[in-house]
C-alpha positions as CSV (number, residue, x, y, z in Angstrom):
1,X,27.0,20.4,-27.7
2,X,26.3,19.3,-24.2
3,X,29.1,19.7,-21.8
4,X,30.0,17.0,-19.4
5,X,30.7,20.0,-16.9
6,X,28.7,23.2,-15.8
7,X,29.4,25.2,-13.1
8,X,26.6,26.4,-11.2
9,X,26.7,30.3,-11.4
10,X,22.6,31.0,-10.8
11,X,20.4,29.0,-8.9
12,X,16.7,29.5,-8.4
13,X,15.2,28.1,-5.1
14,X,11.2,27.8,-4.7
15,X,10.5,25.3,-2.5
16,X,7.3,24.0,-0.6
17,X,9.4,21.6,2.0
18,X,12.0,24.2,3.3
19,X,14.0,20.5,5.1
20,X,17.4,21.6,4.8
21,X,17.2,25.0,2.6
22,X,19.2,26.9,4.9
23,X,22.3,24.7,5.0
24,X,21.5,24.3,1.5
25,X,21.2,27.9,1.0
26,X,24.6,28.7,2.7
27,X,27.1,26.3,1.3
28,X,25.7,27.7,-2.3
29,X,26.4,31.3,-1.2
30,X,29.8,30.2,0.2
31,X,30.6,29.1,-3.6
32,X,29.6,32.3,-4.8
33,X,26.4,31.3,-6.4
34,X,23.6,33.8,-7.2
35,X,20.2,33.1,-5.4
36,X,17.0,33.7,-6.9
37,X,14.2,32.8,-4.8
38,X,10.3,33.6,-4.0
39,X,8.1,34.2,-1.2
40,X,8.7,32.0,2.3
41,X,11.8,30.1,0.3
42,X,13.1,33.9,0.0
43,X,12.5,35.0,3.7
44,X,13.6,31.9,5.3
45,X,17.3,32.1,3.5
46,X,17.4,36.1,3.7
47,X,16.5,35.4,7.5
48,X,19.8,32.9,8.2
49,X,21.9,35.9,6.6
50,X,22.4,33.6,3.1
51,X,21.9,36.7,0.1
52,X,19.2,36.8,-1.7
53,X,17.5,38.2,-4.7
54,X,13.9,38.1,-5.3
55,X,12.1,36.5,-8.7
56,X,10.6,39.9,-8.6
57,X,13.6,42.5,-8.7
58,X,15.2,39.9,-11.6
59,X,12.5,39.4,-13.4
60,X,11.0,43.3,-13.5
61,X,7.8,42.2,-12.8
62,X,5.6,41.4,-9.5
63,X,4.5,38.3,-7.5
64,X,0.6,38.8,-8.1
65,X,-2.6,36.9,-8.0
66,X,-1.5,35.6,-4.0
67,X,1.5,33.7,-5.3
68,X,-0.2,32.3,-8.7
69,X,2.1,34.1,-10.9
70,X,5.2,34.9,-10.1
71,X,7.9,32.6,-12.1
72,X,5.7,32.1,-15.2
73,X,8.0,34.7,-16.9
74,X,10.6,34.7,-19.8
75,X,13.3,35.5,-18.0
76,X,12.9,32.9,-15.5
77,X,12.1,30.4,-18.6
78,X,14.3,31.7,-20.8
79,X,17.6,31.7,-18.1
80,X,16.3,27.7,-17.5
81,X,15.3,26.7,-21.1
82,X,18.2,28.0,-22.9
83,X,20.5,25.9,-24.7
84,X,24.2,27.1,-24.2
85,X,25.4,25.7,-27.1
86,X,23.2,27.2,-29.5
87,X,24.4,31.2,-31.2
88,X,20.7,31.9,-31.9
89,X,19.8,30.5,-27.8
90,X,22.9,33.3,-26.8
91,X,21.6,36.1,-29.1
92,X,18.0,36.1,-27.9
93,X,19.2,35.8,-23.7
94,X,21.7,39.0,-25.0
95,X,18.7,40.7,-26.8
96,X,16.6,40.3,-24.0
97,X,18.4,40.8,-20.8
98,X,17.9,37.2,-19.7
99,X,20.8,35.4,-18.0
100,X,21.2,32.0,-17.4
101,X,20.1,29.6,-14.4
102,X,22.4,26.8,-13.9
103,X,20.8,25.0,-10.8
104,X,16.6,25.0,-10.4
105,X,15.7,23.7,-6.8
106,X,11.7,23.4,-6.8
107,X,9.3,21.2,-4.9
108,X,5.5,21.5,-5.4
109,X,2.7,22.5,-3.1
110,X,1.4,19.8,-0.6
111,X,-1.6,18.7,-2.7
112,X,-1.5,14.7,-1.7
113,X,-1.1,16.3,1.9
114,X,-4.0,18.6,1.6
115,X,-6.0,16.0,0.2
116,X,-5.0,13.8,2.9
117,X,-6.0,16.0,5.6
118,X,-9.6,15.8,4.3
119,X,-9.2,19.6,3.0
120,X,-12.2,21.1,1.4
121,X,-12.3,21.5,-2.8
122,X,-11.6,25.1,-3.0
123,X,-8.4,23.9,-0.3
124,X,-7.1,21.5,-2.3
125,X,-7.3,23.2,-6.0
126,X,-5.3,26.4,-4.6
127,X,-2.7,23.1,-3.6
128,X,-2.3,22.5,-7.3
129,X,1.0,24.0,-8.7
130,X,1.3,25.5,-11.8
131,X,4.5,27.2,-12.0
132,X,6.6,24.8,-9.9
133,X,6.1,22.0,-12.7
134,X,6.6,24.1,-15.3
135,X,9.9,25.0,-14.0
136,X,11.1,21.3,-13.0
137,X,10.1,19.9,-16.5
138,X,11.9,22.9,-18.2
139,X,15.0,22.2,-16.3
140,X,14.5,18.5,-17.1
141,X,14.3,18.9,-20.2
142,X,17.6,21.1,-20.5
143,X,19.2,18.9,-18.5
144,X,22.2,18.9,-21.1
145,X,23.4,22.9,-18.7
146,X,20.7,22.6,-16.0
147,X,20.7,20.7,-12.5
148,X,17.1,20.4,-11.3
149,X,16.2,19.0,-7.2
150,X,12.7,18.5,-6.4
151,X,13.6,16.7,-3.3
152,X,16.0,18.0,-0.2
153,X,17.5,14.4,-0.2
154,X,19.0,15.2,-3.1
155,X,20.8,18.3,-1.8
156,X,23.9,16.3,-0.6
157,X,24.4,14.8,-3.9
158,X,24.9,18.3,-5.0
159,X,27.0,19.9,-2.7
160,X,29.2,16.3,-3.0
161,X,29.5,17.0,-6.7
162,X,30.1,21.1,-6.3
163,X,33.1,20.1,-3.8
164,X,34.4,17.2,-6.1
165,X,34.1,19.5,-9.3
166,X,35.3,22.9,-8.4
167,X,31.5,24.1,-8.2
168,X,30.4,22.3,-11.2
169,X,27.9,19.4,-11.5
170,X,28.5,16.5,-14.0
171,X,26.2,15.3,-16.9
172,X,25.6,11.9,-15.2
173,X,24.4,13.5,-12.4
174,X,22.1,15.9,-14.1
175,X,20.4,13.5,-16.0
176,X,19.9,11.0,-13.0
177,X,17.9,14.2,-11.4
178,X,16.4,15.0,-14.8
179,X,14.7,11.2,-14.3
180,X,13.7,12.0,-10.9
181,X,12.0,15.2,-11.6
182,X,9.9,13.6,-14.4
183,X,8.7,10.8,-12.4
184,X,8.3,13.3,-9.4
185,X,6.0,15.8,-12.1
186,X,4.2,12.6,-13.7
187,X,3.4,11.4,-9.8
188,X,2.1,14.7,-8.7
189,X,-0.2,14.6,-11.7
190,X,-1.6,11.0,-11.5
191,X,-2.5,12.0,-7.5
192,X,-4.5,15.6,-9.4
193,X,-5.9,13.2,-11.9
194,X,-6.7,10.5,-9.5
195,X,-8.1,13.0,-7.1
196,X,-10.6,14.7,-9.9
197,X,-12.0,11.6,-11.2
198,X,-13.1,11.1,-7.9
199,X,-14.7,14.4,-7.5
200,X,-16.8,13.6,-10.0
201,X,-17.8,10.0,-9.1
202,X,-15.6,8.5,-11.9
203,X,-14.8,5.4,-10.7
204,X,-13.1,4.1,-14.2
205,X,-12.0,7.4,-16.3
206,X,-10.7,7.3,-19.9
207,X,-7.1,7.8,-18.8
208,X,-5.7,6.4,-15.3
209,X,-2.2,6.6,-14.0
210,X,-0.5,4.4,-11.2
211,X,2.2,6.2,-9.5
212,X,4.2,5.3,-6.3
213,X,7.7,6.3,-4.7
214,X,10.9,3.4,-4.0
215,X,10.0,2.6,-0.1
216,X,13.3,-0.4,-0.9
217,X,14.9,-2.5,-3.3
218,X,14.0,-6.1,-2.6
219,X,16.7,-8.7,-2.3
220,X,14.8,-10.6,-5.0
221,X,11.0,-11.5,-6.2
222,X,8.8,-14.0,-5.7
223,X,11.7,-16.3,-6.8
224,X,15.5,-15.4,-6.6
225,X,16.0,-15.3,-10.2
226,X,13.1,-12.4,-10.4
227,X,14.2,-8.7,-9.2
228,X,11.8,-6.7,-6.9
229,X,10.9,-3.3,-5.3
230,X,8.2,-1.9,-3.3
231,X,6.6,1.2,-3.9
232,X,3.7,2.6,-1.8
233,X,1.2,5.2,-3.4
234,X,0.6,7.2,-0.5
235,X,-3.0,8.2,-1.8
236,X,-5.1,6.4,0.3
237,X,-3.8,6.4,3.5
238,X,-4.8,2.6,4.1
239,X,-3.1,1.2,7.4
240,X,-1.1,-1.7,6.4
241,X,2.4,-2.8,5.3
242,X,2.3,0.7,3.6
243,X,2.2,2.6,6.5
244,X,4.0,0.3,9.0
245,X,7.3,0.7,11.2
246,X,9.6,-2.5,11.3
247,X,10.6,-2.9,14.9
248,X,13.2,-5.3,14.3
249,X,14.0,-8.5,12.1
250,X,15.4,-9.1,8.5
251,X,15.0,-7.1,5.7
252,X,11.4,-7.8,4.1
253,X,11.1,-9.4,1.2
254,X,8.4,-9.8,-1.9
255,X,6.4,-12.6,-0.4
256,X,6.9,-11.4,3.2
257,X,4.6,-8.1,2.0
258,X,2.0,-9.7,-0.3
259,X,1.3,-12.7,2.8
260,X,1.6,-10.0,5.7
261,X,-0.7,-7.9,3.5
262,X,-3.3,-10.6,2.9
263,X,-2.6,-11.2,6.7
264,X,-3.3,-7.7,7.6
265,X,-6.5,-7.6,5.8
266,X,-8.3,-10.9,7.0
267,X,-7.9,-9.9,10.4
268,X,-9.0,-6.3,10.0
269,X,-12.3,-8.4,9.2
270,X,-13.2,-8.6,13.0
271,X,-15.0,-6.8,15.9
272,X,-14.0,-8.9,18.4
273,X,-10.1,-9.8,19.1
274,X,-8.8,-12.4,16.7
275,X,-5.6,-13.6,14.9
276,X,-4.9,-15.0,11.6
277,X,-2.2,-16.7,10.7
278,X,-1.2,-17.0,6.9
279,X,1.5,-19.1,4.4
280,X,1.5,-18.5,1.3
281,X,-1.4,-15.6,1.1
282,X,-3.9,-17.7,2.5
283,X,-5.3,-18.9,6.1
284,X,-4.1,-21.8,7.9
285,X,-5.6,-20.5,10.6
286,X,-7.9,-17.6,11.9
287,X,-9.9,-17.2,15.3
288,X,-11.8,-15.0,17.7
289,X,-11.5,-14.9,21.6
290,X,-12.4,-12.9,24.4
291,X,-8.5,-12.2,24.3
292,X,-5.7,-12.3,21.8
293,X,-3.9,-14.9,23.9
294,X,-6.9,-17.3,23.5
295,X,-7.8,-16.3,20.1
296,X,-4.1,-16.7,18.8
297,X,-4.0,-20.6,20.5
298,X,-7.9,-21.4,18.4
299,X,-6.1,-20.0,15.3
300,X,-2.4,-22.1,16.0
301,X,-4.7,-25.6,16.6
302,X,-6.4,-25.1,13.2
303,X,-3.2,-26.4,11.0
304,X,0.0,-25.8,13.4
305,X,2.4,-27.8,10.4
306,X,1.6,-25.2,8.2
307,X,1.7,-22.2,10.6
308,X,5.8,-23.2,10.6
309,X,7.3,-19.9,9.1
310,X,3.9,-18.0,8.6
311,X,2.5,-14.7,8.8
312,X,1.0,-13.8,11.9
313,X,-1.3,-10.7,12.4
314,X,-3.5,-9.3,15.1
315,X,-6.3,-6.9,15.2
316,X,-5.7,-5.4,18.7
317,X,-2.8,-4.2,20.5
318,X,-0.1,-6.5,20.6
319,X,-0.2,-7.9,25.2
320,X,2.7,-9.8,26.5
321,X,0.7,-12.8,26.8
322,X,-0.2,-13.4,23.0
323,X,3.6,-12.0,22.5
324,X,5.0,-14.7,24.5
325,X,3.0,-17.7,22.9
326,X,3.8,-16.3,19.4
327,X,7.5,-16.3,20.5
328,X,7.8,-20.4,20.4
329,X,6.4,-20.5,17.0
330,X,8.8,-20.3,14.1
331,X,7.3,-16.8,12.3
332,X,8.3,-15.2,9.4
333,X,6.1,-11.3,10.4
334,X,4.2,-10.2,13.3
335,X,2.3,-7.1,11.8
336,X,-0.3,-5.5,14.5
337,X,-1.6,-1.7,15.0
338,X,0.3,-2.0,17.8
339,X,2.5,-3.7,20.9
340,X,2.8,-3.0,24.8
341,X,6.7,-3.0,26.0
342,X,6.2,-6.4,27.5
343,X,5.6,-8.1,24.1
344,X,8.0,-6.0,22.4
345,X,10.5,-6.9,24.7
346,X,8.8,-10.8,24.3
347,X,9.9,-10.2,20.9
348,X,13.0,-8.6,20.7
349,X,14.5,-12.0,21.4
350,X,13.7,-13.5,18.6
351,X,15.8,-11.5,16.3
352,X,15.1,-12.4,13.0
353,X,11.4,-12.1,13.5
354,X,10.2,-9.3,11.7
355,X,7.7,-7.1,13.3
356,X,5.2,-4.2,12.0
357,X,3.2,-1.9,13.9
358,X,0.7,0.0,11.8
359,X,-0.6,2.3,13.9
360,X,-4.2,1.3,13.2
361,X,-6.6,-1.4,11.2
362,X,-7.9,-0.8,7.7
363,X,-11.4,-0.4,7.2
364,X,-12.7,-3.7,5.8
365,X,-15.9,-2.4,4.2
366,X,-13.9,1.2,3.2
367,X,-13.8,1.6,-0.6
368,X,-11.0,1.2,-2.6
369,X,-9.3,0.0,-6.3
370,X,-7.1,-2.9,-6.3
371,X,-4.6,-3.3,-9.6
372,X,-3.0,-6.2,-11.3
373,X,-0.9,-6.1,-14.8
374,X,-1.6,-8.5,-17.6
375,X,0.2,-8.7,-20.9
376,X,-0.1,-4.6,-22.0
377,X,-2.6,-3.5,-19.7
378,X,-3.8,-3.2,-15.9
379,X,-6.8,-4.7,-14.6
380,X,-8.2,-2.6,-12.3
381,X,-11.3,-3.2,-10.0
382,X,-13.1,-1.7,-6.3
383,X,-11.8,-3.7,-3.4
384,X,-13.9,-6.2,-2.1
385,X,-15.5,-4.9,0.5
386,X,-18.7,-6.6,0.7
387,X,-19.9,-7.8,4.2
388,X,-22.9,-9.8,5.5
389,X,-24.4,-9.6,7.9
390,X,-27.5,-11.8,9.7
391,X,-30.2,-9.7,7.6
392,X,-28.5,-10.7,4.1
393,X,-28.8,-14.3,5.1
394,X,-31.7,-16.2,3.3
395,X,-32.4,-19.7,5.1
396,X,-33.6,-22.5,2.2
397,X,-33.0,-25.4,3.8
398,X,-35.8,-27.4,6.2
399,X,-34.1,-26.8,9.0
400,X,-33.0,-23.3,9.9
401,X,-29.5,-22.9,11.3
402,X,-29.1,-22.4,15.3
403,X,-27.6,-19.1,16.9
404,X,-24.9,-21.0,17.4
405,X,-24.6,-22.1,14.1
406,X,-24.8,-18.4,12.5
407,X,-22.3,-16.9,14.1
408,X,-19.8,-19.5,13.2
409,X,-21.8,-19.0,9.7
410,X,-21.1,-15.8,9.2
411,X,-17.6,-16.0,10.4
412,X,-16.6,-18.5,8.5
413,X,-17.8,-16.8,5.2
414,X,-15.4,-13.2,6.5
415,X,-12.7,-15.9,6.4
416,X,-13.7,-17.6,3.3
417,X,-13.4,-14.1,1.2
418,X,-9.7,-13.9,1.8
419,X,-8.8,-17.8,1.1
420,X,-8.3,-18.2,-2.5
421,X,-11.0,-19.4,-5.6
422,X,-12.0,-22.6,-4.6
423,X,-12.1,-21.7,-1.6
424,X,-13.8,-24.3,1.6
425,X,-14.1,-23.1,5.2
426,X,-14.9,-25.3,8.4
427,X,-15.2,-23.3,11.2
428,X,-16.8,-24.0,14.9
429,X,-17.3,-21.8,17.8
430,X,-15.2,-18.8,16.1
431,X,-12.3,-20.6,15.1
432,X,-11.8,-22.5,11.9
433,X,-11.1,-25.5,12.1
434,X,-10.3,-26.8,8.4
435,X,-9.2,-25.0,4.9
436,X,-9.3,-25.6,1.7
437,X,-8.0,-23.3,-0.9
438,X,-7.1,-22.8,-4.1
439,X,-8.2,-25.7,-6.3
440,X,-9.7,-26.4,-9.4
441,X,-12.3,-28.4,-8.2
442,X,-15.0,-27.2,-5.2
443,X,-14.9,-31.0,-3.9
444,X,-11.2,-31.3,-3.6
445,X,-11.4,-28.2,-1.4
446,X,-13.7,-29.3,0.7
447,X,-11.9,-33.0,1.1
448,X,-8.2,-31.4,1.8
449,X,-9.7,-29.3,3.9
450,X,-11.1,-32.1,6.3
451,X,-8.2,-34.0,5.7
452,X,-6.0,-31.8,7.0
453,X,-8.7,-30.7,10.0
454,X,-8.1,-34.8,10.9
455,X,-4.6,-34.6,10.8
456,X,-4.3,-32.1,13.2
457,X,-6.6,-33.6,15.4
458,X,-4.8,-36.8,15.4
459,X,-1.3,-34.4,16.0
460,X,-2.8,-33.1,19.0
461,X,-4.4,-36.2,20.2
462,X,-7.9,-35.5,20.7
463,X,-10.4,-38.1,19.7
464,X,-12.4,-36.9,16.4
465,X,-11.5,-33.8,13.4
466,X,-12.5,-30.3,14.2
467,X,-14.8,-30.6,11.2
468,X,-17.2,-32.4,13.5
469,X,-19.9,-30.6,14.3
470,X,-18.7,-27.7,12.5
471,X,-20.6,-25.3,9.7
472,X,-18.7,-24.8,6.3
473,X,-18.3,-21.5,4.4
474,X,-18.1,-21.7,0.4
475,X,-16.9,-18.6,-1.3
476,X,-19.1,-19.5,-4.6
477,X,-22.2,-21.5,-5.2
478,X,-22.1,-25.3,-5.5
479,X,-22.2,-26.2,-9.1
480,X,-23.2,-29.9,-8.0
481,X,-24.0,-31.8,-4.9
482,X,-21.2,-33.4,-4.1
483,X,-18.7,-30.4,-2.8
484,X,-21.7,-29.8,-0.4
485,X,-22.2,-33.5,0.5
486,X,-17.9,-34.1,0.9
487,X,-18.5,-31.1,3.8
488,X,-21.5,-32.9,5.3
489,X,-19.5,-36.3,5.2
490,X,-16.8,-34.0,7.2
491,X,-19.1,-33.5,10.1
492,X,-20.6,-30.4,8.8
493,X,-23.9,-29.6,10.0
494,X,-24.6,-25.7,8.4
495,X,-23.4,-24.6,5.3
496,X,-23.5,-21.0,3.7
497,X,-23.1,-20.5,0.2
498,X,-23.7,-17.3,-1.9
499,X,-26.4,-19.7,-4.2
500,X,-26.8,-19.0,-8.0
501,X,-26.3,-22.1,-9.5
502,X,-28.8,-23.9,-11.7
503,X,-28.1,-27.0,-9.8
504,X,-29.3,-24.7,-6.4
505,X,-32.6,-26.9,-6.3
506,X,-30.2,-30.2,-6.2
507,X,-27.9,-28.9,-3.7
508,X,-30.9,-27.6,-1.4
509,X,-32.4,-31.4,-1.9
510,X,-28.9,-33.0,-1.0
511,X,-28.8,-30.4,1.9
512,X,-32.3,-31.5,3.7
513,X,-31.7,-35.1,2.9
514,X,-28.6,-35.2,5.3
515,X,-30.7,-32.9,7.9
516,X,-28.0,-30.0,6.9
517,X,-29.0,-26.2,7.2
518,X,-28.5,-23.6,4.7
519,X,-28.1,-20.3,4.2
520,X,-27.3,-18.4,1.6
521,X,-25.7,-14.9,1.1
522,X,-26.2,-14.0,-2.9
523,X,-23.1,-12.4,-2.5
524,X,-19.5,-14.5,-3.8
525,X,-16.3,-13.7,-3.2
526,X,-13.5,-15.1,-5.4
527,X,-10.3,-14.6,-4.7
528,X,-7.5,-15.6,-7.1
């Protein structure tokens, strides 16, 4: 029967991350507990004075193979895996001169490190552990007389519960680190399995695994009523909210990370320095200037009503200028690779304002896997990270667009990819300057869109709407005409589309009949 108590008489220490072993090490000894250790665990503790006794002397049988075997033995098993309550467990330790291990304190070999680093095959195989595994899951699994740490944050729990038990460790406690060394095992897997299938150019294998560790407990989900967490992966490296630093400002919460995220990655879309500023995981407004100053004003005239409480994210340094004018706007995030003291001091002000530094942009056209659940399964697919570029661009229109025009062409289709299915941009001289996203009909996208360009002209008192004058990005084809001839009645004068539809020949007729230009990219990007 499993006791609520067991004192910890035997501990076996193998560790990869030596953070806190020696004061670990010490306040075991100073209980009286036995040490069994291996290797650089072994030296480190024998160095600070803490007694030791090697894997080798107790098991009767030498470290060989350059570290692959050395705990894969019976009496290291046997001492873990043994159930205490069982005559026939007792008889075989007696018959066998194996004695029990009370405490297992194991974590693995770098391998998501090692992979990280770029390390070469041969590198990041020897990373793999074998025995390390074997032991945690054999100590999880007897968790009923065995306490198993595969993390030195855990080491305080411990010691907490030695001092408050009289060196003994209660079954709550054991099976909350039994949990934790299952997920740690299962994680450490999925980033072997994960790293494999990529080795051998399997972009979908038979059996995939998502696995990620608590960054924080969120106050509450996309609504309050829904309970949240955010866990990053840590296999890619990607800069983004993943790998960011929060400066200052309230705690993040569920919508804060998916906008700034969809913030993040818009932005990282440009060369030149630009700003995007998102609600609600799409664009109300993104330019490009010959600074971050001007190109955060282009992106703030776009839709300024719906900028209120947005996401704001730049693809440059963070100056005091742009810091300053992003200071009298009501912000939810600022996320950027980085700031100068001046704007962080700009900042700091504004207290609640919650600002990331990365440390650098992602790659827009680096590959990647995004995942989504559905009812009893995962949908899995490669980012998008299709670009075009002038080359791609197939003029069937009359009248071929101007330099001017292509540019803000091919800007406004970057944008367009990151507004969501139906998605209508209007854009002129690097700046959009209208957005229409997410409905069910092309046409209505490209009419709110213009609506709203007007209204914010009218705000701002100048004479006539953005759209004016401007080209329009469409992030599908045009089933029909009239999406295409809503834009043109917007002011629109060049229009890229990805083309595809059996109506193309209509919508290239409506298209030269209003003296429009068009390109097309045969490349869509829905977003939903």
């Amino acid at each position: 029967m499993t006791a609520d108590l067991v004192r910890v008489t035997r501990a076996l220490i193998s560790v990869s991350d030596k953070t806190g072993l020696v004061p670990f090490g010490q306040a075991l000894a100073a209980r009286g507990v036995e040490i069994l250790s291996t290797g650089g665990s072994a030296q480190q503790l024998r160095d600070a004075g803490v007694p030791v006794t090697e894997v080798g002397d107790h098991t009767g049988f030498p470290e060989m193979m350059d570290g692959r075997v050395k705990t894969l033995h019976p009496r290291v098993h046997g001492g873990i895996l043994a159930r205490r309550d069982l005559e026939s467990h007792q008889e075989a330790m007696t018959t066998h001169g194996i004695t029990p291990i009370d405490l297992v304190v194991v974590n693995l070999y770098p391998f998501e490190a090692t992979v990280a680093r770029g390390a070469a095959f041969e590198d990041c195989v020897e990373n793999i552990d074998i025995g390390g595994p074997a032991m945690i899951r054999s100590a999880a699994k007897n968790h009923g007389f065995v306490a198993v740490l595969t993390d030195p944050a855990e080491y305080e729990a411990v010691l907490t519960e030695l001092e408050s038990n009289d060196g003994a460790t209660t079954l709550a406690l054991r099976r909350r680190l039994a949990a934790s060394a299952y997920a740690r095992t299962a994680a450490y897997d999925s980033a072997i399995s994960q790293w494999f299938a990529g080795q051998n150019d399997e972009t979908f294998p038979a059996r995939v695994t998502v696995a990620g560790s608590l960054r924080q407990t969120l106050r509450y989900g996309e609504n309050p009523h829904q309970a949240a967490a955010f866990y990053v992966s840590g296999i890619d490296g990607r800069p983004g909210i993943a790998t960011a630093t929060q400066l200052q400002g309230k705690e993040l919460s569920y919508n804060n990370l998916n906008d700034t995220d969809a913030a993040f990655e818009l932005v990282a879309e440009f060369e030149r320095p630009a700003v995007a500023i998102i609600k609600h995981a799409n664009p109300c407004g993104v330019a490009e200037g010959e600074s971050l100053s001007e190109a955060y004003a282009r992106a703030l005239e776009c839709d300024p009503v719906s900028a209120f409480g947005g996401i704001i994210a730049v693809n440059r340094v963070l100056d005091a200028a742009t810091a300053e004018q992003v200071a009298k706007l009501f912000a939810e995030v600022v996320i950027a690779p980085d700031a100068d003291d001046e704007a962080k001091a700009f900042l700091a002000a504004k207290k609640n304002l919650r600002v990331l530094l990365t440390g650098a942009m992602p790659d827009p056209a680096a590959p990647g896997m995004t995942v989504r659940t559905v009812a009893g399964g995962f949908l899995f697919q490669t980012r998008d990270s299709g670009r075009i570029s002038l080359p791609d661009l197939k003029v069937v229109t009359k009248r071929a667009p101007t330099a001017e025009e292509l540019n803000d062409l091919l800007f406004a289709f970057r944008v367009a990819k990151h507004v969501k299915s139906n998605a209508i941009v209007y854009a002129k001289n690097g700046a959009t300057v209208g957005v229409g996203a997410g409905q069910m009909s092309r046409v209505d996208s490209s009419r709110i869109a213009a609506w709203k360009s007007a209204d914010a002209a009218k705000a701002a008192g100048r004479a006539e709407a953005g759209t004016i004058g401007s080209v329009v990005a469409s992030d599908a084809f045009f089933p029909f005409a009239d999406g295409l001839l809503a834009a043109a009645d917007a002011g629109a004068t060049a229009i890229i589309q990805p083309g595809g539809s059996m109506r193309d020949a209509e919508v290239i007729a409506a298209a030269d009949e209003r003296g429009l230009a068009m390109v097309m990219t045969g490349m869509r990007h829905f977003r939903h």
